[in-house]
Legacy VTK file of the C-alpha trace (Angstrom):
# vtk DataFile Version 3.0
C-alpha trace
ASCII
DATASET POLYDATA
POINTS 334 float
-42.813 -99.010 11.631
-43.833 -100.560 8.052
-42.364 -103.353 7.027
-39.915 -102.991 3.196
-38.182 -105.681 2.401
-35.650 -104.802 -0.264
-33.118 -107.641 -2.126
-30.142 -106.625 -0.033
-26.307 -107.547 -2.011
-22.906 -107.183 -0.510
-22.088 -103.712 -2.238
-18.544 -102.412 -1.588
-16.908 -100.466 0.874
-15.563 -97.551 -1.191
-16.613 -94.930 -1.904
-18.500 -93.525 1.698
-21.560 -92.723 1.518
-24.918 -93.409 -0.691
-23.834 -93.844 -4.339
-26.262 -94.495 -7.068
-25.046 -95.934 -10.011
-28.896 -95.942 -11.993
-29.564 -99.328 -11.341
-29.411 -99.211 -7.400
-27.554 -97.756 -4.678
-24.223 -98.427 -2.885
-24.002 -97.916 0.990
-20.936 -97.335 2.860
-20.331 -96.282 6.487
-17.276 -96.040 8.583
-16.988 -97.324 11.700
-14.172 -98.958 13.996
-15.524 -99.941 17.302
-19.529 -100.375 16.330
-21.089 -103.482 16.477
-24.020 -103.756 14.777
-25.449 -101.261 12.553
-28.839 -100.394 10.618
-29.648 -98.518 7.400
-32.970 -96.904 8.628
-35.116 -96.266 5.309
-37.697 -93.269 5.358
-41.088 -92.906 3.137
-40.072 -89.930 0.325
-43.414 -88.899 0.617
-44.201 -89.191 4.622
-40.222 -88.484 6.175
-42.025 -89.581 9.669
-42.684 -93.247 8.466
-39.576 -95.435 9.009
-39.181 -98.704 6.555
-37.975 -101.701 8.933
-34.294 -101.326 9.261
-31.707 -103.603 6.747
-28.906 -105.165 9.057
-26.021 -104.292 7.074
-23.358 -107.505 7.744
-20.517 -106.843 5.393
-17.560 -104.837 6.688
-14.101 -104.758 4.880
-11.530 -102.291 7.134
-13.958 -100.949 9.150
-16.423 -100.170 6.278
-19.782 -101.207 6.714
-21.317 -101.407 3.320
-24.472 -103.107 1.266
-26.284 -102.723 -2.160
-29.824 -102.115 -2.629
-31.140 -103.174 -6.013
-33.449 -100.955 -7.618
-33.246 -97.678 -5.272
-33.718 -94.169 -6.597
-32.677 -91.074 -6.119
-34.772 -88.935 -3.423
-34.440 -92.204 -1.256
-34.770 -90.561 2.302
-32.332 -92.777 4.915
-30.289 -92.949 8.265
-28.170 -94.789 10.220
-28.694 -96.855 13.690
-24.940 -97.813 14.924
-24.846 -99.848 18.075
-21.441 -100.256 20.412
-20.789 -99.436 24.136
-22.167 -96.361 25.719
-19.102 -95.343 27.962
-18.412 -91.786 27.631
-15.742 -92.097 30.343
-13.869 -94.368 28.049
-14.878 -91.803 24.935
-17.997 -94.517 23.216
-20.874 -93.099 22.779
-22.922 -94.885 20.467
-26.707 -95.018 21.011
-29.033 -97.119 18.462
-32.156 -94.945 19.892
-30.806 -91.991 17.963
-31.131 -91.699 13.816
-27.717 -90.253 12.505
-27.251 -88.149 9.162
-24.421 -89.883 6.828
-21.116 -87.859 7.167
-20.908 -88.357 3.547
-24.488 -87.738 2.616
-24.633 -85.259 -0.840
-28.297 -83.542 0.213
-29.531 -83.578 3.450
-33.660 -83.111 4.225
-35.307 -81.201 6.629
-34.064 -79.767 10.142
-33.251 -80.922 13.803
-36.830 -80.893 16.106
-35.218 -79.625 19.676
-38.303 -80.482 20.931
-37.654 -84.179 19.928
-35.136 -86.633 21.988
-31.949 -85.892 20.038
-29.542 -85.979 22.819
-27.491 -89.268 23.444
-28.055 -89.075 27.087
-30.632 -88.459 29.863
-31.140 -84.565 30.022
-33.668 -84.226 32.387
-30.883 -85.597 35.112
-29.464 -82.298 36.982
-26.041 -84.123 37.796
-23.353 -82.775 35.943
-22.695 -86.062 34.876
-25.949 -86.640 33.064
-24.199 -87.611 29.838
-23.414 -90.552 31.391
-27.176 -91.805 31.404
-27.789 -93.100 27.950
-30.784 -91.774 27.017
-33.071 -94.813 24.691
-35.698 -92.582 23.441
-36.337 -92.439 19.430
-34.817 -88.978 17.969
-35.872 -89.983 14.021
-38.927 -88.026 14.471
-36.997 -84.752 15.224
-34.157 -85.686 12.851
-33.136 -84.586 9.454
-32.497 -87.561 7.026
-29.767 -87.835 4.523
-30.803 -88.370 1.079
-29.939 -90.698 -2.347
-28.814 -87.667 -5.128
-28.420 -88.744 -8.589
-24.772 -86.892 -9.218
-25.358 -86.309 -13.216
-25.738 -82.907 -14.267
-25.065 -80.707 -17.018
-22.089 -78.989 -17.091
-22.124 -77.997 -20.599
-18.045 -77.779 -20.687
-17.403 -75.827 -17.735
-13.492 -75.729 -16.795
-12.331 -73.959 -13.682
-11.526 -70.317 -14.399
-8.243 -70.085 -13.011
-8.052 -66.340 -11.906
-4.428 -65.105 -11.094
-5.033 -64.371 -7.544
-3.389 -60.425 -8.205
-5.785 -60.467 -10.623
-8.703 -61.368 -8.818
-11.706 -58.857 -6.999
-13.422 -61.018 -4.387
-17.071 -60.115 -3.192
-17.437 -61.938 0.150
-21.491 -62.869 0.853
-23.890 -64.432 1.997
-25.911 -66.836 -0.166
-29.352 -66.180 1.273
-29.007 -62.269 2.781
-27.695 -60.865 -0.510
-30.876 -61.568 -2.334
-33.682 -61.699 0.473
-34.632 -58.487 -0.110
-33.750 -57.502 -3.330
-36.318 -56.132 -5.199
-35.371 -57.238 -8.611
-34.648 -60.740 -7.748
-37.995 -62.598 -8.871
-39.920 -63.507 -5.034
-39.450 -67.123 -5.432
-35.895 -66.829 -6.186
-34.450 -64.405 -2.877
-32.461 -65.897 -0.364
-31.510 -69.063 -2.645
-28.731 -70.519 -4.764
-30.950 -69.653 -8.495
-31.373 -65.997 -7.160
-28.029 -65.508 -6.047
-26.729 -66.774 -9.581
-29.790 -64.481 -11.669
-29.248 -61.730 -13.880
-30.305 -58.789 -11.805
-27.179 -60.124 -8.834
-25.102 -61.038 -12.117
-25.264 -57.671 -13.750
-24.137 -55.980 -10.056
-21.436 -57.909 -9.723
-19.962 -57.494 -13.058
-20.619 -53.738 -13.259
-18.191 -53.944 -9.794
-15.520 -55.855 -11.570
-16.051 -58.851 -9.172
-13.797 -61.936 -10.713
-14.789 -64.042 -7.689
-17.897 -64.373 -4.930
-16.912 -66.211 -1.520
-19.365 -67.693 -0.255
-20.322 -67.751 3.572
-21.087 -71.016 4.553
-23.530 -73.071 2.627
-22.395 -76.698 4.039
-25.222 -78.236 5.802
-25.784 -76.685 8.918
-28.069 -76.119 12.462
-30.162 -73.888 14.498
-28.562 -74.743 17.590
-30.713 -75.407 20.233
-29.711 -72.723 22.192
-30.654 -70.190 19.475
-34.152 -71.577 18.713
-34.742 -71.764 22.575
-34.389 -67.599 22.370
-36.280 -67.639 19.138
-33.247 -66.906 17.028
-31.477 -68.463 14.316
-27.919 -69.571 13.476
-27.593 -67.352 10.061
-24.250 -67.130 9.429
-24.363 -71.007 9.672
-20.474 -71.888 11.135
-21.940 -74.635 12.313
-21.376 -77.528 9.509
-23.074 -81.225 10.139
-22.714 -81.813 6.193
-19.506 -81.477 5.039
-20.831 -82.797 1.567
-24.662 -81.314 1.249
-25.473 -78.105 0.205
-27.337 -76.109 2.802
-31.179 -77.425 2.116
-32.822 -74.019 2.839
-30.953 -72.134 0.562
-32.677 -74.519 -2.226
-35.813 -73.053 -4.389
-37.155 -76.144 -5.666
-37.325 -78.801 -2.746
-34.664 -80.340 -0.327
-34.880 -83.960 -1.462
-31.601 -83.283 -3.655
-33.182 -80.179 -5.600
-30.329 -78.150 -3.359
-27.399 -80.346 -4.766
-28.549 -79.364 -8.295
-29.304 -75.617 -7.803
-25.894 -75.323 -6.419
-24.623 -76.657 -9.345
-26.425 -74.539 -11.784
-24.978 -71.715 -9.393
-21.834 -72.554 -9.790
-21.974 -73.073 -13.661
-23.686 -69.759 -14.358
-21.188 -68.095 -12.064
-18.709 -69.540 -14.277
-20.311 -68.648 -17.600
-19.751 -64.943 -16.558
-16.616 -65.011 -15.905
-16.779 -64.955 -12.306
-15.139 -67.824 -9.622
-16.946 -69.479 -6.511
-14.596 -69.349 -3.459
-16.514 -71.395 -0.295
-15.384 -70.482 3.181
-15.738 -73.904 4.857
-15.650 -74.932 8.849
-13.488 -78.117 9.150
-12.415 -77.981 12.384
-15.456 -78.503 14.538
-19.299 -79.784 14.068
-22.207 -78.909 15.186
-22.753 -81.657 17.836
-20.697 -79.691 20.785
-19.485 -80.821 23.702
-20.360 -84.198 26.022
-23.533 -82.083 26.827
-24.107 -82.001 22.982
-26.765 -83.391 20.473
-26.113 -86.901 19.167
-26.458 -86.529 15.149
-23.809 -88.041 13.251
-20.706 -88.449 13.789
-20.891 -88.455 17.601
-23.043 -91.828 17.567
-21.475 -93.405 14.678
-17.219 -93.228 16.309
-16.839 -90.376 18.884
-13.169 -91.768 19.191
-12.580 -91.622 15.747
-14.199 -88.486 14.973
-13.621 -86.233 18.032
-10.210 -85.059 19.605
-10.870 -86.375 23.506
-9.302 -85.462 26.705
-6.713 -87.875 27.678
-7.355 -89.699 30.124
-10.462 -88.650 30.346
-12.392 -89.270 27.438
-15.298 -87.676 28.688
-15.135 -83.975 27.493
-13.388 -83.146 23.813
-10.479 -80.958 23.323
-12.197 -77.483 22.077
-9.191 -75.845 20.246
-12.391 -74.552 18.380
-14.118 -72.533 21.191
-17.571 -74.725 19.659
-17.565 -77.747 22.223
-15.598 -80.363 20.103
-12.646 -80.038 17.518
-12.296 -82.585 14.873
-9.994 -85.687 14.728
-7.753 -84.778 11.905
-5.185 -87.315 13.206
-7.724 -90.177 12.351
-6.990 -90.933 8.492
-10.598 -91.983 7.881
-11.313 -88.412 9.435
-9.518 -87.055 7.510
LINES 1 335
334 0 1 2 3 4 5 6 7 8 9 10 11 12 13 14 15 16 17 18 19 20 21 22 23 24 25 26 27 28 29 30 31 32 33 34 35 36 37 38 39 40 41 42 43 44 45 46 47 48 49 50 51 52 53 54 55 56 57 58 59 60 61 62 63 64 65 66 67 68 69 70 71 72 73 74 75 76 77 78 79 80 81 82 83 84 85 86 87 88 89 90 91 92 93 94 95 96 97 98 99 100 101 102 103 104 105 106 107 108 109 110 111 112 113 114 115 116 117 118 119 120 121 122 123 124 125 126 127 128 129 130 131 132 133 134 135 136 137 138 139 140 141 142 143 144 145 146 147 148 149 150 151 152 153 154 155 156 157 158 159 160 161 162 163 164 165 166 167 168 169 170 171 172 173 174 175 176 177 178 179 180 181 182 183 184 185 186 187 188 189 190 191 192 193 194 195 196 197 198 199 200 201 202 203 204 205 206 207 208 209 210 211 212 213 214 215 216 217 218 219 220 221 222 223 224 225 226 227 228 229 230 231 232 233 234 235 236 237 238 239 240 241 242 243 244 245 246 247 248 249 250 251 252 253 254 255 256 257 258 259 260 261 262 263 264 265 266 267 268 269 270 271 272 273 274 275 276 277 278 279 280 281 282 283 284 285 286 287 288 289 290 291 292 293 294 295 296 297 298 299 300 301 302 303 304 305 306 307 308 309 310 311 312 313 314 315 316 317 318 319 320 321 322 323 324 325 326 327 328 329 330 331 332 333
């Protein structure tokens, strides 16, 4: 670990998440029973070398929050949060394990199974293994969440407002439609600038389309499962980002390049006359059940986060048929 020593201010606790206002960035982190907790700081250039942490110390209504004069965009970061490990009681926060920003804008790289990113002590048999906190670093096998400059360009763009009897809705998905396509320049299949290209744009409108829906392009993960049988999670109903665009989707780079492809995608869409419609996943994550991975909002307030079993906090309520189902009763959840 390399020591960075950054001038560290107060900040403010609104709004969540990283917020750069070009002179420095604003960090702000729920959490109601935590402790103690660490923004983790990552090398833009090296994503394996880990700044030491900045104790953040101000909290206003459960908002953990700081400043950092002088921070960029592309700044690559994380989260320690430290509590009580008691599953039984539904607490499950674990420093050892790096945890993505629920509000983070871009999101880089992807989860390394082979890595310790589960809270607890797998190699136990018991059935009660998640009960063993397991204190092994997961940053190396974690994705990080990262700084995004929000300006961009919209050159006037207003929302279309299609009369819904009105409207012809293509339903797709953003990488499949152009993987293959012949026309679509190599560089540009399976991504957000070669869904939104002419060749896919001149389709569309020969069809009549006034709208494309979108499959899911949140931020999402190969589930360990999957990878363990060599496939992939490519329908991606499996949302850990509820505010970053899918990173592999993204032409140009996943350090925030994705936020502003999307964009463009959106604008262009727009510019011909046709609507973006996303179909979202809000009712469950991607970190499943109490034999789940711990990567964000698991280790930062399971309780607040997660609908749990009463009395037995243990195991989640899975109204989802995914392991967990989200706390929409929590206000900060929701």
């Amino acid at each position: 670990m390399q020591r960075y020593v950054p001038t560290i201010w107060p900040g403010k606790p609104y709004p969540l998440g990283a917020t750069y206002d070009g002179r420095g960035v604003n960090f702000a982190l729920f959490s109601e029973k935590a402790t103690k907790v660490l923004l983790c700081l990552f090398d833009a250039k090296n994503p394996e070398i880990e700044y030491a942490p900045i104790e953040i110390t101000e909290q206003d209504e459960q908002v953990w929050h700081c400043y950092v004069p002088g921070m960029k965009p592309g700044q690559l970061y994380g989260y320690r949060v430290f509590g009580e490990y008691n599953p039984k009681a539904g607490l499950r926060f674990n420093p050892s394990k790096l945890l993505l920003d629920p509000y983070a804008k871009a999101i880089f790289g992807s989860v390394d199974w082979r890595k310790p990113i589960y809270g607890y002590r797998t190699e136990l048999r018991s059935p009660d293994r998640d009960l063993y906190m397991d204190t092994h670093d997961s940053a190396l096998g974690m994705m990080k969440s990262v700084v995004v400059d929000t300006q961009f360009d919209w050159e006037g763009d207003v929302k279309l407002d299609i009369p819904l009897h009105a409207s012809i809705i293509y339903e797709l998905h953003a990488k499949g439609f152009t993987k293959t396509h012949p026309d679509v320049p190599a560089h540009l299949q399976g991504t957000y600038l070669g869904l939104c290209s002419e060749p896919i744009l001149e389709y569309l409108k020969k069809l009549g389309i006034t709208a494309v829906e979108l499959m899911p392009v949140h931020q999402f993960v190969n589930d360990d499962f999957l990878v363990q049988k060599k496939l992939n999670n490519y329908w991606g109903y499996n949302t850990i980002g509820y505010f970053a665009p899918h990173n592999r989707y993204a032409a140009t780079g996943m350090r925030g390049e994705q936020v502003n492809e999307f964009k463009q995608m959106v604008k262009t869409f727009h510019q011909h006359g046709m609507e973006v419609i996303l179909d979202v996943v809000y009712n469950h994550t991607a970190e499943g059940n109490n034999y789940g991975p711990t990567l964000s909002f698991k280790g930062i307030d399971n309780q607040a986060y997660y609908r749990l079993v009463n009395g037995n906090a243990k195991f989640y309520m899975d109204y989802t048929g995914t392991g967990n189902t989200f706390n929409t009763l929590h206000p900060r959840s929701l």
